[in-house]
C-alpha positions in Angstrom: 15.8 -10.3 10.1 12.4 -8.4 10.6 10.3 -6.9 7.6 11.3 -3.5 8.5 15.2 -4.7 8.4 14.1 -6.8 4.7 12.6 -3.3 3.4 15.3 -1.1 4.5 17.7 -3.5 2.8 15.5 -3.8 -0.7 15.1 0.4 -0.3 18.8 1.5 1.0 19.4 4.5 2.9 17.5 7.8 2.6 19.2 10.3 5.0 21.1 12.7 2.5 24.5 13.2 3.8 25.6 16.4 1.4 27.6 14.5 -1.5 25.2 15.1 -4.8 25.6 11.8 -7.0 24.8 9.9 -3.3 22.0 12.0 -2.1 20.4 11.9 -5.6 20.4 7.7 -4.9 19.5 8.7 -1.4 16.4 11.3 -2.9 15.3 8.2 -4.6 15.1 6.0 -1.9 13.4 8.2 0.4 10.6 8.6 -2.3 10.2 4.6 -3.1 9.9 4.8 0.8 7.4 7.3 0.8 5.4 4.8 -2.1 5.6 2.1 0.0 4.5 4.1 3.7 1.9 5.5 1.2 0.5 2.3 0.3 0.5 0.3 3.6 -1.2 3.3 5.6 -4.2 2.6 3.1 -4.3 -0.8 3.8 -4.3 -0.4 7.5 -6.9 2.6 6.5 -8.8 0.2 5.0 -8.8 -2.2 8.1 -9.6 0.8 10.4 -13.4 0.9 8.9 -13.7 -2.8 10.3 -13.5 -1.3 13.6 -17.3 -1.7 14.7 -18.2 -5.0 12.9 -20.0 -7.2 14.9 -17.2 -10.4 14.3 -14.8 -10.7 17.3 -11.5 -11.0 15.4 -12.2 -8.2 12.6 -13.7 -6.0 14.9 -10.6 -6.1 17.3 -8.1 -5.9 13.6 -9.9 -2.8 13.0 -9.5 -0.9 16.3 -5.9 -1.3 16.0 -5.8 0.1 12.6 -8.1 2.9 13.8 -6.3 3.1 17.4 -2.8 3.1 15.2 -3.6 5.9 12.9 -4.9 8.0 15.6 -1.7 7.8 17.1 0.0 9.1 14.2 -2.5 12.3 13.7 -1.8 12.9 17.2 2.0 13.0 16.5 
């Protein structure tokens, strides 16, 4: 099981699919997902500013994080 499989399970499902008492579950779920997108984009923020340290290994940690979130403005 991969950590993105572990989450989804913790979360549950956040597509709505047009019954009320599930999409208001559903509603929550999608914002605890949000929290939790939220909170691990600041910690690979946080990595990105590593990304011209002079240290081998951080240096190459923090050009993925930058490299990573450029990818996503992009999209």
């Amino acid at each position: 099981m991969t950590n993105y499989d572990v989450i989804k399970k913790l979360i549950g499902p956040i597509q709505p699919i047009g019954e009320s008492n599930t999409d208001e579950i559903r509603y929550k779920n999608l914002q605890e997902t949000i929290l939790v997108v939220d909170k691990l984009l600041a910690d690979i923020w946080n990595v990105s500013g590593d990304s011209e340290r002079v240290e081998a290994s951080i240096k190459k940690a923090g050009k993925t994080a930058k490299q990573f979130l450029q990818d996503i403005k992009d999209l």
